[in-house]
C-alpha positions as CSV (number, residue, x, y, z in Angstrom):
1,X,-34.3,-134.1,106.2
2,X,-33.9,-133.9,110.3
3,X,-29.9,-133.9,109.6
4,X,-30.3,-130.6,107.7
5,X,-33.1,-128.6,109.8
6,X,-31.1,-129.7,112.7
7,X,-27.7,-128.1,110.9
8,X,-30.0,-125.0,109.2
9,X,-30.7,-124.3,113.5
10,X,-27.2,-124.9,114.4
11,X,-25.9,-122.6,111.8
12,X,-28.5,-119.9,112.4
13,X,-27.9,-119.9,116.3
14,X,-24.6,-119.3,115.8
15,X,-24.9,-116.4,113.8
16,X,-27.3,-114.9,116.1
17,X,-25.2,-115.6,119.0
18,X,-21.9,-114.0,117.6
19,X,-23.8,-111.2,116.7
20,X,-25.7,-110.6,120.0
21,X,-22.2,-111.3,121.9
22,X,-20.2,-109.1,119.2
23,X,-18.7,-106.3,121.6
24,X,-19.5,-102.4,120.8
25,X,-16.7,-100.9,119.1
26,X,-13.8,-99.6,121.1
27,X,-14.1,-95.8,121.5
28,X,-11.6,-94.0,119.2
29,X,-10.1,-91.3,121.9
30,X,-7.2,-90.0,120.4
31,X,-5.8,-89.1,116.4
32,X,-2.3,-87.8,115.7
33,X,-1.6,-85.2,112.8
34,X,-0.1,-87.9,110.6
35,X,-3.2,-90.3,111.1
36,X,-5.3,-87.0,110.4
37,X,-3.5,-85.9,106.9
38,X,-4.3,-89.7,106.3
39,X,-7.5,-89.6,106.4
40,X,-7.6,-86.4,103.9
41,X,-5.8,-88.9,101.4
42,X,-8.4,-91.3,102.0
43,X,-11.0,-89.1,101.5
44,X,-9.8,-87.6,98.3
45,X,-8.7,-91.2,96.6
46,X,-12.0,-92.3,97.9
47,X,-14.3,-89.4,96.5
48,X,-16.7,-90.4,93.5
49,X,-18.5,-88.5,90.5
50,X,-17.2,-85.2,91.7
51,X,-19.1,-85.8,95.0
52,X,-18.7,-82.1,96.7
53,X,-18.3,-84.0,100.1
54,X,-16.2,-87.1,101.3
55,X,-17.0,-88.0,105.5
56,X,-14.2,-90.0,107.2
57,X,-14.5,-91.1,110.9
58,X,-12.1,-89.0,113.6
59,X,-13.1,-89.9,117.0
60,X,-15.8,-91.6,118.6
61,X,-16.9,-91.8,122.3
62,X,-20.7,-92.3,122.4
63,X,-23.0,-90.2,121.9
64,X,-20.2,-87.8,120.2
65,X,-18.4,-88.5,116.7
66,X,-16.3,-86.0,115.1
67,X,-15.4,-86.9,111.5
68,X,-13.3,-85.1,108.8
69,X,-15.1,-83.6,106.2
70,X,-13.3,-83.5,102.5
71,X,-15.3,-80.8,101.1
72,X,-13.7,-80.3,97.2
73,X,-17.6,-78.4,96.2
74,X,-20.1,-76.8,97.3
75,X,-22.4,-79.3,98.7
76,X,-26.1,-79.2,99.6
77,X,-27.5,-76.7,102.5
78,X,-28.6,-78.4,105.7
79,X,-30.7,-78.1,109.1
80,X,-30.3,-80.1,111.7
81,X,-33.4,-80.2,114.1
82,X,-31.9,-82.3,117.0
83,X,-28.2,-81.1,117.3
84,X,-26.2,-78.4,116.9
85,X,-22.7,-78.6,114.9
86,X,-19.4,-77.8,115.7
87,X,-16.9,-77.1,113.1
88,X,-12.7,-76.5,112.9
89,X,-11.2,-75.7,109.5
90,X,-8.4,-77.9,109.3
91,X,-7.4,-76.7,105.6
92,X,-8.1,-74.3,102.8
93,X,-10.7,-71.7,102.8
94,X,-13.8,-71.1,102.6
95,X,-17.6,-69.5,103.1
96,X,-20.1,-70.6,105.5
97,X,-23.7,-69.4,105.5
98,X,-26.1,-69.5,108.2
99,X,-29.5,-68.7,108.9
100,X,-31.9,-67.3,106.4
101,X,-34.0,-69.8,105.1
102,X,-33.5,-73.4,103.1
103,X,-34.1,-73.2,98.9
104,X,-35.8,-75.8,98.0
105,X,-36.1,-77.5,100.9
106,X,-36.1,-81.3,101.5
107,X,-36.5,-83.5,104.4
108,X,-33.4,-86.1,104.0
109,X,-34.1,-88.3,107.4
110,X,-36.2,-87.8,110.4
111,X,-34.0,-85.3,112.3
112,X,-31.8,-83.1,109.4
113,X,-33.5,-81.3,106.0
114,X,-31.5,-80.1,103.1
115,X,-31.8,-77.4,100.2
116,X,-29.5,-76.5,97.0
117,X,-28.8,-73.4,99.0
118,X,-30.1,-70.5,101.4
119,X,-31.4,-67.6,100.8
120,X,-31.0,-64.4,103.7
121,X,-28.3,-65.8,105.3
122,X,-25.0,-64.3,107.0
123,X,-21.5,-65.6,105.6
124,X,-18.6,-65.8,107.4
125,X,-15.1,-66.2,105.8
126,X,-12.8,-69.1,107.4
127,X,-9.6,-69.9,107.0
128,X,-7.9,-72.9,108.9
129,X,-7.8,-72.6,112.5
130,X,-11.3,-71.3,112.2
131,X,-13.9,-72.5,115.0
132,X,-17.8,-72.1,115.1
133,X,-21.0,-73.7,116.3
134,X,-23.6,-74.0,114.3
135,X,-27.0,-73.7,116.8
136,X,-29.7,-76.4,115.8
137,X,-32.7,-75.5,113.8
138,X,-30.0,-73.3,111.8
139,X,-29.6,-73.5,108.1
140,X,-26.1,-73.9,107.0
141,X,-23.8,-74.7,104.2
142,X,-19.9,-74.4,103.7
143,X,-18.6,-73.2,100.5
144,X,-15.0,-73.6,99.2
145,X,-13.0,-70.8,97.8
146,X,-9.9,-70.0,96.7
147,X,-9.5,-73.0,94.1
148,X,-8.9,-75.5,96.6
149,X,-10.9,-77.7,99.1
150,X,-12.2,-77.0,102.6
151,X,-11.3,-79.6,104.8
152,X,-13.3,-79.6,108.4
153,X,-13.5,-81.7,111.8
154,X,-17.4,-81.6,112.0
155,X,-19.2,-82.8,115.5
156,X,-22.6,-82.8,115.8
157,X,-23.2,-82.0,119.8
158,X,-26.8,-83.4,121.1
159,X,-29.2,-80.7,122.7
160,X,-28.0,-80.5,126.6
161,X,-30.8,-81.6,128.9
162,X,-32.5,-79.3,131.0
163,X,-29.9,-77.5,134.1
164,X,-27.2,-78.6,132.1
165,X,-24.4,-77.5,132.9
166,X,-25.0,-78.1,136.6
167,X,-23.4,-75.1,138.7
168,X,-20.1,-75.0,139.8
């Protein structure tokens, strides 16, 4: 009974210490073209039940993350209360509305809400090479056209703190 409480403690101090000594992840700086139309392959063999979006990690260098976003449908509206969002169209075309007001709305987690659309927005037509900023607290969905999928680097950008930027 001792030999196997004492090997339950061993076993179970190792696994906390190799997770508390487990280094963060390596920030992701840099992704070449290639890597990038890999990762729209991905998305698409990895997209289920006609999901209208697949998310794949870009870049990463705490607090930022841009990911591409595989957008075959039109998928739910959302608001995000703590960050605003930058987008690129990197292929296909497509609408995205913003402002107006959340149908249906939802709260999905403690910082974003959702709705099956909005109502009194203003769309803007994009085509690739396409940038814009969506401002937090702002309603917004993306809506594929021209019989094809949207595909977007996304970055959600934190609210700056107060006298940022600092003056030149």
């Amino acid at each position: 009974m001792r030999a196997q409480l004492l090997a339950v403690t061993v076993l179970a101090a190792t696994i906390v210490s190799s997770a508390i000594a487990a280094p963060a992840p390596a920030p992701r700086l840099f992704m070449n073209q290639k890597e990038i139309m890999g990762l729209i392959d991905k998305a698409k063999a990895e997209r289920k039940d006609n999901a209208p979006i697949v998310a794949q990690p870009i870049l990463s260098m705490a607090p930022y993350r841009a990911q591409l976003e595989y957008r075959p449908g039109t998928a739910p509206a959302s608001l995000h209360e703590k960050d605003a969002e930058l987008m690129v169209v990197l292929q296909g075309t497509g609408n995205v509305v913003t402002g107006g007001k959340l149908v249906d709305e939802k709260r999905n987690n403690a910082n974003n809400l959702g709705g099956t659309s909005i109502t009194g927005g203003n769309s803007q037509a994009v085509v690739v090479g396409d940038m814009l900023i969506v401002p937090a607290n702002t309603p917004h969905q993306v809506i594929p056209t021209g019989g094809a999928p949207v595909v977007l680097m996304t970055m959600h950008v934190p609210q700056p703190t107060p006298g940022w930027p600092p003056a030149n």
